[in-house]
Backbone bond lengths (Angstrom), bond angles and torsions (degrees), N, CA, C in turn:
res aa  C-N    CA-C-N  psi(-1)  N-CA   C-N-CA  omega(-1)  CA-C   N-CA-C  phi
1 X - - - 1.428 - - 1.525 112.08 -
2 X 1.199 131.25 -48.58 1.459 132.09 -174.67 1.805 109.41 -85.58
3 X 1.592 107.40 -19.08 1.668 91.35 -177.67 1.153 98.97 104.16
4 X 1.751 95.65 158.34 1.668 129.41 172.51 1.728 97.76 -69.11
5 X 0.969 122.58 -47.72 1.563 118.06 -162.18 1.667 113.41 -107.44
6 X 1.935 111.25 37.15 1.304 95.03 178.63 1.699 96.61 -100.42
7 X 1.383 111.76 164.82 1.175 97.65 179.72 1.739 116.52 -77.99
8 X 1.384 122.87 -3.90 1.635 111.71 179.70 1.885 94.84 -89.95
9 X 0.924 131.08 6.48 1.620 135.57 143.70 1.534 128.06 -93.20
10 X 1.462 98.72 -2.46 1.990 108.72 152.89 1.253 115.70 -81.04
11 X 1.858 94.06 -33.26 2.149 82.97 -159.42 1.425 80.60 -90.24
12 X 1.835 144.19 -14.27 1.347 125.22 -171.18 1.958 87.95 -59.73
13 X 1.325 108.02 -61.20 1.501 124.08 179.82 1.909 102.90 -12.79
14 X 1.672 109.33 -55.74 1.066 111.47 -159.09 1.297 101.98 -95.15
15 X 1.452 154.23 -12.84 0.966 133.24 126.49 1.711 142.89 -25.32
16 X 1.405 87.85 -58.91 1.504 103.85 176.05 1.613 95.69 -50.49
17 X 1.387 137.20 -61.38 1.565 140.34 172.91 1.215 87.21 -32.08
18 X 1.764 137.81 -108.47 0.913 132.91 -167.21 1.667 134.05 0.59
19 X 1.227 94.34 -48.96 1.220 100.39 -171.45 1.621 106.01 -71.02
20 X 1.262 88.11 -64.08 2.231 91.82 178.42 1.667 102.41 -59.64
21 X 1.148 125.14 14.03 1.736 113.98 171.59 1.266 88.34 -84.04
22 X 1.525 115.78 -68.58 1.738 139.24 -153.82 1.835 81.42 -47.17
23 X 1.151 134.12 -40.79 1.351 116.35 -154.33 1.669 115.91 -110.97
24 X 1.490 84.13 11.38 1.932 96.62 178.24 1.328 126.78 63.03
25 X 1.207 86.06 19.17 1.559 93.25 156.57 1.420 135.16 -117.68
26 X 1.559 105.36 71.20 1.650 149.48 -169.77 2.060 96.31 -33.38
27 X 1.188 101.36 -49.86 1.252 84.93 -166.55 1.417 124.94 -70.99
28 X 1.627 106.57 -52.28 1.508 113.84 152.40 2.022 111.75 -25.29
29 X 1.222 90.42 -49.97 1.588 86.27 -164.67 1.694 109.45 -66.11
30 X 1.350 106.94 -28.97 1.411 107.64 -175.63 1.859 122.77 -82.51
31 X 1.603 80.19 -8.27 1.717 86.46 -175.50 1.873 89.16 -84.91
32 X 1.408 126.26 -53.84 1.353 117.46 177.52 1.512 109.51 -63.89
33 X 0.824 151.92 -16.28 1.222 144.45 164.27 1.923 115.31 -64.29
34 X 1.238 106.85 -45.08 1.636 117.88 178.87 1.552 97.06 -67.79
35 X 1.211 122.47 -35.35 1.570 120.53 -150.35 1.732 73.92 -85.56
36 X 1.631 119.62 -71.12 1.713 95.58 -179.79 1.408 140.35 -44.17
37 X 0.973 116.33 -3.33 1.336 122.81 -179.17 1.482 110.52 -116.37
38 X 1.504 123.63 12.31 1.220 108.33 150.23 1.167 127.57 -86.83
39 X 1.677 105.08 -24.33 1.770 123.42 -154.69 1.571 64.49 -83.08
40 X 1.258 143.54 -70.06 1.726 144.26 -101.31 1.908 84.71 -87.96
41 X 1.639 95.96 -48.11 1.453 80.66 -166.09 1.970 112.40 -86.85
42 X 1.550 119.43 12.58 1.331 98.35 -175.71 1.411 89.01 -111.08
43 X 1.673 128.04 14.22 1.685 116.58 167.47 1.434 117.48 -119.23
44 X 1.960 97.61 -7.44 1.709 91.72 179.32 1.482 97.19 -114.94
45 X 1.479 123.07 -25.55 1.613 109.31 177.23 1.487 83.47 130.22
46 X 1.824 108.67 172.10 1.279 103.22 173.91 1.796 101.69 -100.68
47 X 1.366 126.29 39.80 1.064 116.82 -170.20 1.592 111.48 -139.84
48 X 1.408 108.51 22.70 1.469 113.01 -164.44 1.686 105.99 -112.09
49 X 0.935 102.33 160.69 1.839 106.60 -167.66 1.042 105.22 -90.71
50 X 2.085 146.64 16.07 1.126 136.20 127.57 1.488 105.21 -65.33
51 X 1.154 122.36 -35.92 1.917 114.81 170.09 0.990 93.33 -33.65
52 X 1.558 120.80 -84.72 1.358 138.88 -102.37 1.977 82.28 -74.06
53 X 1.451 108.19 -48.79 1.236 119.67 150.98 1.632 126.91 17.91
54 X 1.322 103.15 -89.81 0.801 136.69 -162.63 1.942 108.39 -85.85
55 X 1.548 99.97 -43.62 1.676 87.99 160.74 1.325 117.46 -73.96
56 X 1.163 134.68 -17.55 1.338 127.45 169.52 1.809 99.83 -55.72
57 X 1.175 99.57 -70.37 1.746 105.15 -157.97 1.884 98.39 -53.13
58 X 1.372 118.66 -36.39 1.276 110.72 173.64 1.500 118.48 -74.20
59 X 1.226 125.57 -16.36 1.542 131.43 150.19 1.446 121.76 -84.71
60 X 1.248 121.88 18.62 1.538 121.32 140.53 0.791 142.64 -76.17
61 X 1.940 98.46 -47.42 1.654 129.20 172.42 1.602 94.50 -52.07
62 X 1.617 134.76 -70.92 1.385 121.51 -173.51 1.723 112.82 -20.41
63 X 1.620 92.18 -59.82 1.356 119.66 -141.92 2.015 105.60 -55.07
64 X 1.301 91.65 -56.95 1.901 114.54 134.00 1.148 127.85 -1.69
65 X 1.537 96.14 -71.34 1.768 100.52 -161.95 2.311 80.03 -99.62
66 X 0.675 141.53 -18.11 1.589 139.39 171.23 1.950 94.49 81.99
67 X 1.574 78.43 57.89 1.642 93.07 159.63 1.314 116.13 -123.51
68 X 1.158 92.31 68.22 2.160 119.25 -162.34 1.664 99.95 -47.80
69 X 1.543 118.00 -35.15 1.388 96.20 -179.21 1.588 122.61 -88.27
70 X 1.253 96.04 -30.34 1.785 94.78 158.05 1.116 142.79 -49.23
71 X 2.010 90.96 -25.19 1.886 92.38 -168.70 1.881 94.49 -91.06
72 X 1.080 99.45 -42.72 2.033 105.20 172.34 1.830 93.17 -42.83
73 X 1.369 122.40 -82.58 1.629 106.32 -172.84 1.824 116.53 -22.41
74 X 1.358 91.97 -59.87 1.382 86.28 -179.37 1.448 130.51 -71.55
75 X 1.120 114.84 -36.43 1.251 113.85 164.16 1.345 125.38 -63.37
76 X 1.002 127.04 -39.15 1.446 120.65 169.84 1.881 111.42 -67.23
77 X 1.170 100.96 -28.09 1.816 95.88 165.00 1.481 125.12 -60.38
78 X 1.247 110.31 -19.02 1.321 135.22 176.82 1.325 134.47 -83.99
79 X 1.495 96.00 -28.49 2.041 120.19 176.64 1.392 94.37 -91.88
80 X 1.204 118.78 -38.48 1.717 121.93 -163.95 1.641 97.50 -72.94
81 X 1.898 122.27 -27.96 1.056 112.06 -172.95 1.839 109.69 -93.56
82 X 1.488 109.31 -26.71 1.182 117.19 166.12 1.423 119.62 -53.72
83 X 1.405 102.88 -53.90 1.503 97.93 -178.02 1.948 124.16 -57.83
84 X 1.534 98.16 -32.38 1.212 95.35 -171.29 1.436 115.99 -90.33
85 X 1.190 153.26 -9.87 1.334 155.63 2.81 1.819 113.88 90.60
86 X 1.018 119.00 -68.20 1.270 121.90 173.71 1.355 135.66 -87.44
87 X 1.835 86.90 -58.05 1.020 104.03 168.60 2.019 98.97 120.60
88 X 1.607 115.65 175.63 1.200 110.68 -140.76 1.332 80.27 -103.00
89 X 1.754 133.96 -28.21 1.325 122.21 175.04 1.796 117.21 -114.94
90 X 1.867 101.37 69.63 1.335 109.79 146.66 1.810 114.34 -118.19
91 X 1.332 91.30 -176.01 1.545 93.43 174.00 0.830 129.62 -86.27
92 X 1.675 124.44 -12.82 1.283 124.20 161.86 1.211 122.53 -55.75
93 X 1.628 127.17 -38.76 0.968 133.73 -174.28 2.014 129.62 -83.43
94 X 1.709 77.33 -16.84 1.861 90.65 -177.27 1.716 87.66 -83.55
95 X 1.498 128.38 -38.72 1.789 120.51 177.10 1.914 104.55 -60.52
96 X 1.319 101.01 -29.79 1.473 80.99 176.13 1.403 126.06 -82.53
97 X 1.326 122.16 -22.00 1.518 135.03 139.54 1.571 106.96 -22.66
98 X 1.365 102.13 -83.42 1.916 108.02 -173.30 1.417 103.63 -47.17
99 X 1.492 126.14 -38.43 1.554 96.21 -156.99 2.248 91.20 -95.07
100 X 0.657 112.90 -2.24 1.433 104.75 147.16 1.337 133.34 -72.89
101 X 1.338 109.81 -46.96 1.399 113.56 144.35 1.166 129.70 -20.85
102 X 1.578 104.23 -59.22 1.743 104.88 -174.21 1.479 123.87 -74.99
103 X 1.532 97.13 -18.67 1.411 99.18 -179.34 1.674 115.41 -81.25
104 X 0.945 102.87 -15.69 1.627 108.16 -155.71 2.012 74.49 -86.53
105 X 1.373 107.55 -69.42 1.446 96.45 -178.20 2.175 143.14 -33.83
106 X 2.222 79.84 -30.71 1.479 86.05 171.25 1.414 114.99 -71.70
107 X 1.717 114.50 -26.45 1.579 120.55 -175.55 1.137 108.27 -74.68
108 X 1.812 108.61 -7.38 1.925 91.15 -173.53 1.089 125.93 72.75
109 X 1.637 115.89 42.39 1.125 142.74 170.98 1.391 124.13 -135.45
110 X 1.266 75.81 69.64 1.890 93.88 -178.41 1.675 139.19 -26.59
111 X 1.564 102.33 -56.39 1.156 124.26 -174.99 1.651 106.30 -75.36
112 X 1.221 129.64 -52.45 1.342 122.53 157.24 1.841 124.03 -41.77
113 X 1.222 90.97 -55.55 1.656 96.42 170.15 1.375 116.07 -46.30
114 X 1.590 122.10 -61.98 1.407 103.84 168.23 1.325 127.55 -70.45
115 X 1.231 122.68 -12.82 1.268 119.94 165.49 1.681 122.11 -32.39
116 X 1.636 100.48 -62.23 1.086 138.15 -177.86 1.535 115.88 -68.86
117 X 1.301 125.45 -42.98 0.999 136.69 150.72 1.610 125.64 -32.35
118 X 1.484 98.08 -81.45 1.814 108.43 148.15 1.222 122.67 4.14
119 X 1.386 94.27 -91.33 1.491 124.00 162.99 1.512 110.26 -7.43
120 X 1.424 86.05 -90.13 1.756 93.71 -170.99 1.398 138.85 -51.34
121 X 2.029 96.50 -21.33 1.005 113.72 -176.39 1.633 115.29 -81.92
122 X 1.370 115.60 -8.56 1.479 140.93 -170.34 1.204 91.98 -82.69
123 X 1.181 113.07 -69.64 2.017 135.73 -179.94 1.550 99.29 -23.91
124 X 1.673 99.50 -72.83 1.488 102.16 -154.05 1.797 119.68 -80.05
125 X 1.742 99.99 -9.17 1.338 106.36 -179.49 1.493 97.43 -79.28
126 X 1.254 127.67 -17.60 1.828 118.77 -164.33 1.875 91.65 -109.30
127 X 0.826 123.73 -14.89 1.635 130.43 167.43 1.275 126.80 -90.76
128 X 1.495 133.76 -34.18 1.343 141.20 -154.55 1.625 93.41 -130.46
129 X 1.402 115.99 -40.24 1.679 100.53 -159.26 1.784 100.40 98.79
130 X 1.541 90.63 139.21 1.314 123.17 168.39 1.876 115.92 -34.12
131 X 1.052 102.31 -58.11 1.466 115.03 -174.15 1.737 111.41 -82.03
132 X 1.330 135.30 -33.38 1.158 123.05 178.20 1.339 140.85 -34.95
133 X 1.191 140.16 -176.45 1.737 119.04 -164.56 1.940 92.41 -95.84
134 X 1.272 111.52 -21.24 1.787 107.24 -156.26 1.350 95.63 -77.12
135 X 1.383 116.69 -36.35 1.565 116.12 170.58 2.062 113.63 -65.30
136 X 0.777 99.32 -47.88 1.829 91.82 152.46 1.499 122.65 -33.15
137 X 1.525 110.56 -76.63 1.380 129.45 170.87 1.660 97.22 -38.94
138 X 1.404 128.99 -60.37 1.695 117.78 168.63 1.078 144.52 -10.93
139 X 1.548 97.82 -69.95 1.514 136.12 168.77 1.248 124.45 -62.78
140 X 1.596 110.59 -28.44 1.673 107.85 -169.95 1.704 92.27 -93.70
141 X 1.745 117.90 -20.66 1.399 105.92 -167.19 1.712 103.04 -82.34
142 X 1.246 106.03 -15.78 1.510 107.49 -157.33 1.706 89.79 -92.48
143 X 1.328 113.33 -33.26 1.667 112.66 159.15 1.859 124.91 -47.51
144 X 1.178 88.71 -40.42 1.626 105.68 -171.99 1.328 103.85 -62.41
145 X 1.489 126.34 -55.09 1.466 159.75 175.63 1.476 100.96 -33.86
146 X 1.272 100.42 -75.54 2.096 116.56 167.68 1.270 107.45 -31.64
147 X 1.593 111.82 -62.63 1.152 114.99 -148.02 1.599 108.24 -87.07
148 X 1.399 135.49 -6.25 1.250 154.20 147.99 1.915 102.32 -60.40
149 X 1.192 103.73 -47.45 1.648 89.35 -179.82 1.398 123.46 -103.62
150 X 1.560 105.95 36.18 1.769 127.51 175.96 1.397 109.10 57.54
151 X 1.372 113.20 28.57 1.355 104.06 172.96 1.615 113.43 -104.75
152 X 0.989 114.38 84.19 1.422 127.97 -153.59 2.079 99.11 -74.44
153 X 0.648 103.93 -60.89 1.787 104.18 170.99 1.410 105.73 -34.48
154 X 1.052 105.95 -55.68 1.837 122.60 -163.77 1.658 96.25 -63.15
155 X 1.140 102.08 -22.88 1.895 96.03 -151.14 2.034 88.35 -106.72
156 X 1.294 113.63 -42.89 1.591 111.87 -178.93 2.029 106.79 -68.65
157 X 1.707 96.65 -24.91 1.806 67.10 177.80 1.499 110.18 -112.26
158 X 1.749 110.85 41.23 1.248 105.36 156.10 2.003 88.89 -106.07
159 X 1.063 130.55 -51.33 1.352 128.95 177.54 1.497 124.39 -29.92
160 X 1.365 105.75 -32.80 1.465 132.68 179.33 1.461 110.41 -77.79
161 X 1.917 116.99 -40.18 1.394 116.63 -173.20 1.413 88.40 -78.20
162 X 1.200 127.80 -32.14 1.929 117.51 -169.76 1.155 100.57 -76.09
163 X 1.373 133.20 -13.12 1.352 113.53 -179.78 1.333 113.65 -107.55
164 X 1.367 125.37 -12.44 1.600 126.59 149.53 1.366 120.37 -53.62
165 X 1.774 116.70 -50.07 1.675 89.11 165.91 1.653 141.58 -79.25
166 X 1.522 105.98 -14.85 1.387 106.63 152.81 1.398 137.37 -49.38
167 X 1.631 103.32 -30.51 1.561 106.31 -173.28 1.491 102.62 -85.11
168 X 1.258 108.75 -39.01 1.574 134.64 167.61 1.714 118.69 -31.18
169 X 1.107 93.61 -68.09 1.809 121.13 168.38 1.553 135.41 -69.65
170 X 1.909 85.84 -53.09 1.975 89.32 -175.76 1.644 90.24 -104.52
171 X 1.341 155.69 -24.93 1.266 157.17 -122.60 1.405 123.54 30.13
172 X 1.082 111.36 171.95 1.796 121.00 -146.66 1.609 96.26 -68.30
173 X 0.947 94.10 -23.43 1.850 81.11 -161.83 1.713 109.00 -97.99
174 X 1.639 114.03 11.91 1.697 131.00 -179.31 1.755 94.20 -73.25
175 X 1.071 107.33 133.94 1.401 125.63 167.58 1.905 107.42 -38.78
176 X 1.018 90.38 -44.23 1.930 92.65 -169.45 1.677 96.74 -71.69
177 X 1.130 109.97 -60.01 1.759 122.41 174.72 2.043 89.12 -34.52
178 X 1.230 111.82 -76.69 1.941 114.95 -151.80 1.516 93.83 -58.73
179 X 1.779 129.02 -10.91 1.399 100.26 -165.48 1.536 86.01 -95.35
180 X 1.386 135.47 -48.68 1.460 128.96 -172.38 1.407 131.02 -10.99
């Protein structure tokens, strides 16, 4: 009834991706992901936050297959659309921080990584609150970061702050708390 080119048959498009990401099968996912983002971007613009959407999820798949510069293109198409679009203090935009973060960290580029890291962690503490789970996700990446550049202090008392608000929040004996 609505057509090849409506956009609630882009985001079906980008679901369907979704799904073959979750199951690793990158390519499938990237062909539904391109096909959503033609309908998405020739009915919402290239500047709308189902885009921005959609370059995120297509800068995972890179990120995935460790096609670090593909997934940075896309992801940064995605912060550039968040930011302008959202704005600099939502959460969409502090996750697009982290997953730059992560990439810069898988390339082994430390100092960018926390940069980025930072970032997000700034974002989501003035958006979400102190205790939320995305500020966790912060702490354990900005731990990871440390602990890739042998700074082992640096990296256990961010590991330590993620595991104070889990115990804090879910209590010690919550599945997320015992895996930390």
């Amino acid at each position: 009834m609505l057509g090849m080119n409506h956009p609630d048959t882009g985001i079906s498009y980008n679901n369907i991706g979704s799904v073959y990401n979750d199951q690793g099968k990158y390519n499938e996912a990237l062909n539904y992901y391109f096909k959503s983002l033609e309908i998405i971007e020739a009915f919402l613009g290239n500047n709308h936050p189902n885009t921005g959407l959609i370059y995120k999820n297509i800068g995972s798949v890179f990120m995935s297959q460790e096609r670090y510069d593909e997934a940075l293109k896309y992801f940064f198409k995605s912060l550039k659309i968040r930011e302008d679009m959202l704005g600099m203090n939502h959460p969409d935009t502090g996750a697009s921080y982290n997953n730059i973060g992560s990439v810069y960290n898988n390339q082994g580029k430390y100092d960018e990584a926390l940069n980025y890291h930072f970032k997000s962690l700034e974002i989501r503490e003035v958006t979400l609150g102190i205790n939320h789970p995305d500020i966790v996700t912060s702490y354990n990446n900005i731990g990871l970061v440390y602990d890739n550049q042998g700074k082992y202090e640096e990296a256990l008392n961010y590991h330590f702050k993620s595991l104070e608000i889990q115990e804090t929040t879910l209590g010690i004996n919550h599945p997320s708390t015992l895996a930390s």
